[in-house]
N, C-alpha and C positions, 0 to 999 in steps of 0.2 A: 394486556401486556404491551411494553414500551417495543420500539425499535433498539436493534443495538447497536451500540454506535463505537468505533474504532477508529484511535487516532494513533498513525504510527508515524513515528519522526526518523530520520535517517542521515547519514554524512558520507559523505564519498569519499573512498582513500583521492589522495593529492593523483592528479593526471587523470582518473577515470571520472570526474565529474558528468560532461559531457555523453559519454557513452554510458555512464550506470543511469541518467535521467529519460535516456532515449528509449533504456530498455523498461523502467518504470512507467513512460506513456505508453508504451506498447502495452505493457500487463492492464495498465485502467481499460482499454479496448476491451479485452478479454473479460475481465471482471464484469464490467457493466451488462454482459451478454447475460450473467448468471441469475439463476431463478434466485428471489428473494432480496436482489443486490437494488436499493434505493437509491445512494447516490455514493458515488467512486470519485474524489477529485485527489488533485496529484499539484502540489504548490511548491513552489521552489522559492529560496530568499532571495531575494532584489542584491544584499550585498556577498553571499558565500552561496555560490553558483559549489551546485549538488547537494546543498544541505536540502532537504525537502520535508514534509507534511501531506502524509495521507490524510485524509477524512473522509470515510467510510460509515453510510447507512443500512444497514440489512435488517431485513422484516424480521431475524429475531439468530440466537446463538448459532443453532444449527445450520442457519441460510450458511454462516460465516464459516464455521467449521469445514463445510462444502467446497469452499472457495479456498481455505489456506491447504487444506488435503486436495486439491484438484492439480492435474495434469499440469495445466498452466502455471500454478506456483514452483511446480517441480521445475519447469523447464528455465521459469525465470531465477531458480536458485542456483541450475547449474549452467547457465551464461554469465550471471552477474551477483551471485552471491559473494564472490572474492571481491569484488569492489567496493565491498562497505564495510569503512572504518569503526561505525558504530551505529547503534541503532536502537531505538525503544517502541514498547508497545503498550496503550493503554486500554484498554477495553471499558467502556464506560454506559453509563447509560442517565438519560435525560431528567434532569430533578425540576425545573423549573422550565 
């Protein structure tokens, strides 16, 4: 069985940039602590400061399912769930 791997892309409403990204480095901290969690990185565009890119490796569905139902996502949706303009999520896994 492959790793699963998760790519979520995200945009900060206009003025919370700054403060929705600070609270996204905080959540990578916490994530990376998690059983299963491979690798947690957190990338922001060079020219639209809060546009960002999760990429996310976990040893398989359920490591992931753990981490988006855990404490810590709750607490980062009610500090900085209103800050985000829009957002996607792709859940994928490795063909080549």
């Amino acid at each position: 069985m492959s790793d699963f791997v998760v790519v979520a892309l995200a945009q900060a409403k206009p003025g919370y940039e700054a403060a929705l990204v600070a609270a996204q480095a905080a959540l990578v901290l916490e994530a990376r602590k998690q059983s299963g969690c491979i690798v947690y990185e957190l990338h922001e565009d060079d020219s639209q400061p809060g546009k960002v890119v999760f990429f996310e490796r976990w040893r398989d569905r359920a490591a992931w399912q753990n981490h988006i139902t855990g404490p810590h996502i709750e607490a980062f949706k009610a500090q900085a769930g209103d800050w985000i303009a829009h957002s996607e999520l792709l859940q994928m896994h490795q063909v080549a």
